[in-house]
TILO-742961 format. One record per residue (C-alpha): residue number from 1; residue in one letter; y negated, z negated, x negated. Coordinates in Angstrom, 3 decimals, always signed. Layout:
! TILO-742961
<resi=NUM; resn=A; c2=Y; c3=Z; c1=X> $
...
! end
This chain:
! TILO-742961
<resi=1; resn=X; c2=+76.261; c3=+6.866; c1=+89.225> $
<resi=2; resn=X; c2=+79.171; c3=+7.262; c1=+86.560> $
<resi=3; resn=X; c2=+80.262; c3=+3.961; c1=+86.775> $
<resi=4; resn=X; c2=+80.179; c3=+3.015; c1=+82.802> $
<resi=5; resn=X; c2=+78.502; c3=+0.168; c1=+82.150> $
<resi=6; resn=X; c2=+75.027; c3=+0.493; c1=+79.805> $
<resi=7; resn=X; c2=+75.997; c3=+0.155; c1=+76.035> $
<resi=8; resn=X; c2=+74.774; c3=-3.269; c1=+74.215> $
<resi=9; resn=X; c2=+72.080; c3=-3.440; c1=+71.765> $
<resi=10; resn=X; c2=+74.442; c3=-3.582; c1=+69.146> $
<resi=11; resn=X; c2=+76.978; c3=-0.795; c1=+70.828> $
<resi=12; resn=X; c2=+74.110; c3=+1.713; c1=+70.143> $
<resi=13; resn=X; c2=+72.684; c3=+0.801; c1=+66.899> $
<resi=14; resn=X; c2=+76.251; c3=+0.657; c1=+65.646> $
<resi=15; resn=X; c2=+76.471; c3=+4.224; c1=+67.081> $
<resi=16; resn=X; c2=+73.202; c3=+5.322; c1=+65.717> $
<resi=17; resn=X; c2=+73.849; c3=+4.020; c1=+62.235> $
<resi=18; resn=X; c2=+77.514; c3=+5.495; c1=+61.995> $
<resi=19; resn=X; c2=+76.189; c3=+9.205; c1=+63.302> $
<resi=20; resn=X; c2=+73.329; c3=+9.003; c1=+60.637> $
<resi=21; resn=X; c2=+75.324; c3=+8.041; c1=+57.939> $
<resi=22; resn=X; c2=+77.855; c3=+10.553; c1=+58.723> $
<resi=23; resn=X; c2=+75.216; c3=+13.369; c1=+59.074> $
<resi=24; resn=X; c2=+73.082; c3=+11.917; c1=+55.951> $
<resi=25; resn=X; c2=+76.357; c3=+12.426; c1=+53.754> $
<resi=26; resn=X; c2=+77.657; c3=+15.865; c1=+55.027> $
<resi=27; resn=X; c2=+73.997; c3=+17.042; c1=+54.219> $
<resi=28; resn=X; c2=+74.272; c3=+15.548; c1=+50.819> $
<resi=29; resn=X; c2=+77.177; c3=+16.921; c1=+50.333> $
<resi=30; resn=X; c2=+76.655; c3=+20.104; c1=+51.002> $
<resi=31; resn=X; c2=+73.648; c3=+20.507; c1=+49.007> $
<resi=32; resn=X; c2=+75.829; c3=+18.917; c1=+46.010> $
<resi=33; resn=X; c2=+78.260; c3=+22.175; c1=+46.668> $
<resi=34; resn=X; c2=+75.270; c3=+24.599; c1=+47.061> $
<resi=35; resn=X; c2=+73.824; c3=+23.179; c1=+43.837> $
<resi=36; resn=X; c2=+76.983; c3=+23.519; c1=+41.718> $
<resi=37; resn=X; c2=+78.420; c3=+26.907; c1=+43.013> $
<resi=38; resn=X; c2=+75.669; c3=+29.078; c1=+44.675> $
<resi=39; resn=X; c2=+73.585; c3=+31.019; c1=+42.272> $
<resi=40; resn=X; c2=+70.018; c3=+30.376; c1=+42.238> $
<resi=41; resn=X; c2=+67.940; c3=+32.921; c1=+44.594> $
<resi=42; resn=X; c2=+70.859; c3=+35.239; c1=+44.760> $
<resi=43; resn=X; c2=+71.859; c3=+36.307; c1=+48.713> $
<resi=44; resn=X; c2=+75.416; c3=+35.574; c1=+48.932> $
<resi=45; resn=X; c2=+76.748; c3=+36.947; c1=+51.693> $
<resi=46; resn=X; c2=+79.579; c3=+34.937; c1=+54.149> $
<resi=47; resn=X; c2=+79.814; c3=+36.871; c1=+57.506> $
<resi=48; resn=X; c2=+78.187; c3=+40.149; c1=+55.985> $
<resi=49; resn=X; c2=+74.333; c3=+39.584; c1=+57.357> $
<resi=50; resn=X; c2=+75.457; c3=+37.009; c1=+59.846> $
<resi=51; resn=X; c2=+75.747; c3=+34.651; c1=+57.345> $
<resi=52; resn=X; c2=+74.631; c3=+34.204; c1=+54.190> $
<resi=53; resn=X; c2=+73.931; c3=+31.531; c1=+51.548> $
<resi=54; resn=X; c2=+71.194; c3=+31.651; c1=+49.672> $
<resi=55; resn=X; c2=+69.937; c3=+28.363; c1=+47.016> $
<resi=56; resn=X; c2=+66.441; c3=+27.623; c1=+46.811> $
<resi=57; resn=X; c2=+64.114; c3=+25.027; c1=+46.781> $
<resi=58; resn=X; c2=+61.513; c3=+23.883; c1=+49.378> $
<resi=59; resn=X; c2=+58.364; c3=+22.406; c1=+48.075> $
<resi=60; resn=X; c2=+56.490; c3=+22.109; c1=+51.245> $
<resi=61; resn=X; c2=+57.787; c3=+21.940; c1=+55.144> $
<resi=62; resn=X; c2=+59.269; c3=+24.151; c1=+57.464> $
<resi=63; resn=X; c2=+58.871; c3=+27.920; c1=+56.373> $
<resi=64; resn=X; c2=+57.736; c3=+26.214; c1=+52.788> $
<resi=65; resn=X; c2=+54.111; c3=+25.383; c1=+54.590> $
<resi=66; resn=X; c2=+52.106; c3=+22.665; c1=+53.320> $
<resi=67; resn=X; c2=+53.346; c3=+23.037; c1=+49.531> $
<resi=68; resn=X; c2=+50.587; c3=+21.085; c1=+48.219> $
<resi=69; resn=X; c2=+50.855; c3=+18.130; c1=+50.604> $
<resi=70; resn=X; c2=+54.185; c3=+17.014; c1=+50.607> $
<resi=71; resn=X; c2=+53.844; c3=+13.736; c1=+50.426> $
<resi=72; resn=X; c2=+52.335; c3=+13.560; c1=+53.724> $
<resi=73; resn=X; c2=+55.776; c3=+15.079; c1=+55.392> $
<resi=74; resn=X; c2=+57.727; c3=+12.036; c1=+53.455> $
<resi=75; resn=X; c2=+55.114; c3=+9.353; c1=+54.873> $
<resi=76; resn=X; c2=+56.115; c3=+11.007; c1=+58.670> $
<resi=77; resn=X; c2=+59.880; c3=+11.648; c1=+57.800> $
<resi=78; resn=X; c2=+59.786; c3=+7.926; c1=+57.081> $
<resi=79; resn=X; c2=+57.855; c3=+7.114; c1=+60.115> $
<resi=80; resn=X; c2=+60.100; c3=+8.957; c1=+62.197> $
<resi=81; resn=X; c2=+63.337; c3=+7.121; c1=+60.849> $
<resi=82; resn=X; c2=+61.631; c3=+3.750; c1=+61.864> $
<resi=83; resn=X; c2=+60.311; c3=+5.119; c1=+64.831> $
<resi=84; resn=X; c2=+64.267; c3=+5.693; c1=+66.109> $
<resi=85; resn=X; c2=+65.668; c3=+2.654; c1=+64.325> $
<resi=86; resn=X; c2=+62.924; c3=+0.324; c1=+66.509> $
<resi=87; resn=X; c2=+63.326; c3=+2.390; c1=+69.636> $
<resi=88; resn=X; c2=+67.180; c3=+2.198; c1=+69.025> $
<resi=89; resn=X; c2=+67.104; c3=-1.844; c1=+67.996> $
<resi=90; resn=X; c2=+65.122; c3=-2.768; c1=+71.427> $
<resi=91; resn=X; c2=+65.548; c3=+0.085; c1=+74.163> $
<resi=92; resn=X; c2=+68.883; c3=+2.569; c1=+73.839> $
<resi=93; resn=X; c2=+71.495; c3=+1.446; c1=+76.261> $
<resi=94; resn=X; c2=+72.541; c3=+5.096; c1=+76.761> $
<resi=95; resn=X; c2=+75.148; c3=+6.447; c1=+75.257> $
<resi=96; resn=X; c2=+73.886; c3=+10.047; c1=+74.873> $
<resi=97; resn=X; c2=+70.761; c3=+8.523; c1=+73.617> $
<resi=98; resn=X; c2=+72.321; c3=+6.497; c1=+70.508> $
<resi=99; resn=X; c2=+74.617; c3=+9.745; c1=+69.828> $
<resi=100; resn=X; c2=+71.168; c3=+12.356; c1=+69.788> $
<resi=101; resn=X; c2=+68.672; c3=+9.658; c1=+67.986> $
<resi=102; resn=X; c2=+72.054; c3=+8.491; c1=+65.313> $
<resi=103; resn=X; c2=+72.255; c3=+12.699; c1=+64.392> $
<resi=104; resn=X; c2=+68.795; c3=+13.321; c1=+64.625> $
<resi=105; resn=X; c2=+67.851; c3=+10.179; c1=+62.274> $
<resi=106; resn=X; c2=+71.039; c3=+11.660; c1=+60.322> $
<resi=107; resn=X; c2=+69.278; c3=+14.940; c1=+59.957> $
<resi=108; resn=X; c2=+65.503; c3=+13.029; c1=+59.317> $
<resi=109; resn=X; c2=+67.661; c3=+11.037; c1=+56.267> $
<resi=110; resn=X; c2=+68.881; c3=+14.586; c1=+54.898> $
<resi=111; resn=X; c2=+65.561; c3=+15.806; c1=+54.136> $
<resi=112; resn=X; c2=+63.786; c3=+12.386; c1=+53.230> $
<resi=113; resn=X; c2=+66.159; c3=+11.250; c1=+50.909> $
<resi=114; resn=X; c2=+65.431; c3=+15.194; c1=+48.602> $
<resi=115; resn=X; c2=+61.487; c3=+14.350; c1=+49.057> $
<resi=116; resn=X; c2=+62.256; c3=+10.654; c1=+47.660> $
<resi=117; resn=X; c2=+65.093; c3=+11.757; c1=+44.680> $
<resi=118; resn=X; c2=+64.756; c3=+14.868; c1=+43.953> $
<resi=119; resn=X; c2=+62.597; c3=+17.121; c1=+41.248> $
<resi=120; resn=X; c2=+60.102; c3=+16.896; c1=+40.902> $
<resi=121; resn=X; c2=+59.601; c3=+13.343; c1=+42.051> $
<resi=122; resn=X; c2=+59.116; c3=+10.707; c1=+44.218> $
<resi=123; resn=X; c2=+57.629; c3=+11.551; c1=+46.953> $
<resi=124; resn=X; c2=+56.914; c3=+15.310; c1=+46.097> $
<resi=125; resn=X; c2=+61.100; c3=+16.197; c1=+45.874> $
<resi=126; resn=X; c2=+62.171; c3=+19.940; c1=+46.592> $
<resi=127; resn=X; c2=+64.233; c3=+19.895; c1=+49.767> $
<resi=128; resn=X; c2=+67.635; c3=+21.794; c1=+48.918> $
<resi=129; resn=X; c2=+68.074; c3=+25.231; c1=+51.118> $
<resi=130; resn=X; c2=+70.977; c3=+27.541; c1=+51.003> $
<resi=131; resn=X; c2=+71.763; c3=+28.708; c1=+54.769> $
<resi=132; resn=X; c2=+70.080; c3=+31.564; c1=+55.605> $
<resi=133; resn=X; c2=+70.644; c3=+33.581; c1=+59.069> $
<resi=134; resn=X; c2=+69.022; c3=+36.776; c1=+58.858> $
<resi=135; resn=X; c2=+69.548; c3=+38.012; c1=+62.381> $
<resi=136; resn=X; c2=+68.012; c3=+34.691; c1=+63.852> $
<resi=137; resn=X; c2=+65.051; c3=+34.278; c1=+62.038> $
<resi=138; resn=X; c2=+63.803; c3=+34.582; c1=+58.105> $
<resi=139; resn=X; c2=+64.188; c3=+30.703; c1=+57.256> $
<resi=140; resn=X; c2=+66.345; c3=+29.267; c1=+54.877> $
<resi=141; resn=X; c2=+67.457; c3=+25.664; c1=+56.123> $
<resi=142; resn=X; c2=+70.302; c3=+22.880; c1=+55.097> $
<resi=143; resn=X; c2=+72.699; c3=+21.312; c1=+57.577> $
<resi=144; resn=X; c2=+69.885; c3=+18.154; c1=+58.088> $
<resi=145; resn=X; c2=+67.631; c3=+20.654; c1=+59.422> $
<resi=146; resn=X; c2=+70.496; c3=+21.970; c1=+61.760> $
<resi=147; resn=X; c2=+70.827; c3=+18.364; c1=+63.482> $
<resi=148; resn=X; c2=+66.689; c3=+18.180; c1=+63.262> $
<resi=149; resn=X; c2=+66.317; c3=+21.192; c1=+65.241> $
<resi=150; resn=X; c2=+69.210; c3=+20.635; c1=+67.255> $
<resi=151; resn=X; c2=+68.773; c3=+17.357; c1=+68.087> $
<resi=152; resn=X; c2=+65.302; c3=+17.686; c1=+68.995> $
<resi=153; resn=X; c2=+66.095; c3=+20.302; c1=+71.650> $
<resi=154; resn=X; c2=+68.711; c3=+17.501; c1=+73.380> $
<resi=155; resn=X; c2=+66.484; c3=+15.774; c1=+73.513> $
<resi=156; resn=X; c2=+63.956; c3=+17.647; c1=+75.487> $
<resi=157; resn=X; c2=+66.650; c3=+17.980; c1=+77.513> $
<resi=158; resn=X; c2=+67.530; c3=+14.539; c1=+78.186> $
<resi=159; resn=X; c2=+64.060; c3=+13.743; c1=+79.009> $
<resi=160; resn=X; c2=+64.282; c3=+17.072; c1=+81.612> $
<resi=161; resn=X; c2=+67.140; c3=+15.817; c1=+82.996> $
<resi=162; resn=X; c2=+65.533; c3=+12.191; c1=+83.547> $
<resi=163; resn=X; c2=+67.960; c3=+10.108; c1=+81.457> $
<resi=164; resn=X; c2=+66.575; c3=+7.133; c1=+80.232> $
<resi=165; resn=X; c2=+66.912; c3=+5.061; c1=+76.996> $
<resi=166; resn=X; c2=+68.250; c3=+2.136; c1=+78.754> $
<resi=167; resn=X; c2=+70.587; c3=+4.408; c1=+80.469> $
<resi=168; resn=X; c2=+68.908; c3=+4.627; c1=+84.134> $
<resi=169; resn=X; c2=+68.791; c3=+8.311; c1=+85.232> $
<resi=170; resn=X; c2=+65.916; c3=+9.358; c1=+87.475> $
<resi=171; resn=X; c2=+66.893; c3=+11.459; c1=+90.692> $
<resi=172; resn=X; c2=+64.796; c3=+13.104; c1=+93.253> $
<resi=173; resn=X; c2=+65.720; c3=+11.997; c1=+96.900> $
<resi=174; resn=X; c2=+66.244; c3=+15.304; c1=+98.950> $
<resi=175; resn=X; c2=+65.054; c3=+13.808; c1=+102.175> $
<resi=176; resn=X; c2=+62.264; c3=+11.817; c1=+100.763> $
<resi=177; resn=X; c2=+61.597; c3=+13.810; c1=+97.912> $
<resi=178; resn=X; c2=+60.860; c3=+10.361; c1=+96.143> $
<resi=179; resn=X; c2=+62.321; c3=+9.660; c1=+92.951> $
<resi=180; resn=X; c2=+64.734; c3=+6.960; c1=+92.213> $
<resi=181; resn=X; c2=+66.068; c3=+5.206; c1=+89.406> $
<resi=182; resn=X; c2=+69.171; c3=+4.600; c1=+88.852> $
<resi=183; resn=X; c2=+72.456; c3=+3.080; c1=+86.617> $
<resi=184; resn=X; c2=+73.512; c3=+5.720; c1=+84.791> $
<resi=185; resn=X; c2=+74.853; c3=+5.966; c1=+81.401> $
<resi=186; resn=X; c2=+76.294; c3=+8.792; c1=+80.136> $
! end
């Protein structure tokens, strides 16, 4: 047990909101930069192949799939925002909860708001690309997809770990091999 008391309902949406708005507008951001100085389709190269930038547009999901349907991946990008918001306006008394869901909702934000204003239209938008890592994998992504990704791997490991949205922390008893809950916000 840490000692730190569990946050307040409105101690963790004030969290979450503040993360996602931060994340939403550095994604923004950067895709206003990579659409007024990167060349379209042109490889421009950062950290020789480590890093590269490279502008294009996303019509469909991940890896472009789905091109036709897009409007389905706004419809869940929106359900996953609410999704978080409810789980964050009646459950999160964690701290590293409301830090994970306030960048991942960040991240969900990015993408939604290109599939709601950009071309060619609501709710069909072109996501805006331009980071490309050759040496990790062929994909071109944005900084929202960076906290998606991210953000989804915490928390897979929060749930490993046991840590609860209200901040309880399941442990396995050594000499009963039961487990137990208990207060423990991190």
């Amino acid at each position: 047990m840490t000692g730190k008391a569990p946050l307040r309902a409105a101690a963790a949406g004030t969290i979450i909101a503040f993360l996602a708005v931060l994340v939403l507008a550095a994604d923004q951001f950067s895709k206003h930069l990579a659409l007024e100085n990167l060349p379209y389709q042109e490889r421009v190269p950062v950290v020789g192949d480590f890093l590269q930038f490279y502008l294009t547009r996303n019509p469909g999901a991940a890896f472009s799939l789905g091109e036709g349907v897009t409007w389905v991946f706004t419809i869940i990008l929106a359900a996953a925002a609410v999704t978080i918001v409810v789980l964050a306006v009646r459950q999160v008394r964690s701290r590293w909860w409301a830090v994970v869901l306030g960048l991942l909702l960040g991240g969900i934000l990015g993408n939604l708001t290109d599939r709601l204003l950009r071309e060619p239209g609501f709710p069909t938008g072109h996501v805006v690309d331009f980071i490309h890592t050759p040496w990790m994998m062929p994909a071109i992504y944005n900084v929202a997809d960076i906290f998606i990704v991210s953000m989804m791997i915490t928390v897979a490991l929060l749930v490993l770990l046991g840590l609860h949205l209200d901040g309880t922390r399941e442990r396995r008893s050594a000499a009963h091999g039961e487990d137990a809950v208990t207060s423990a916000d991190a």
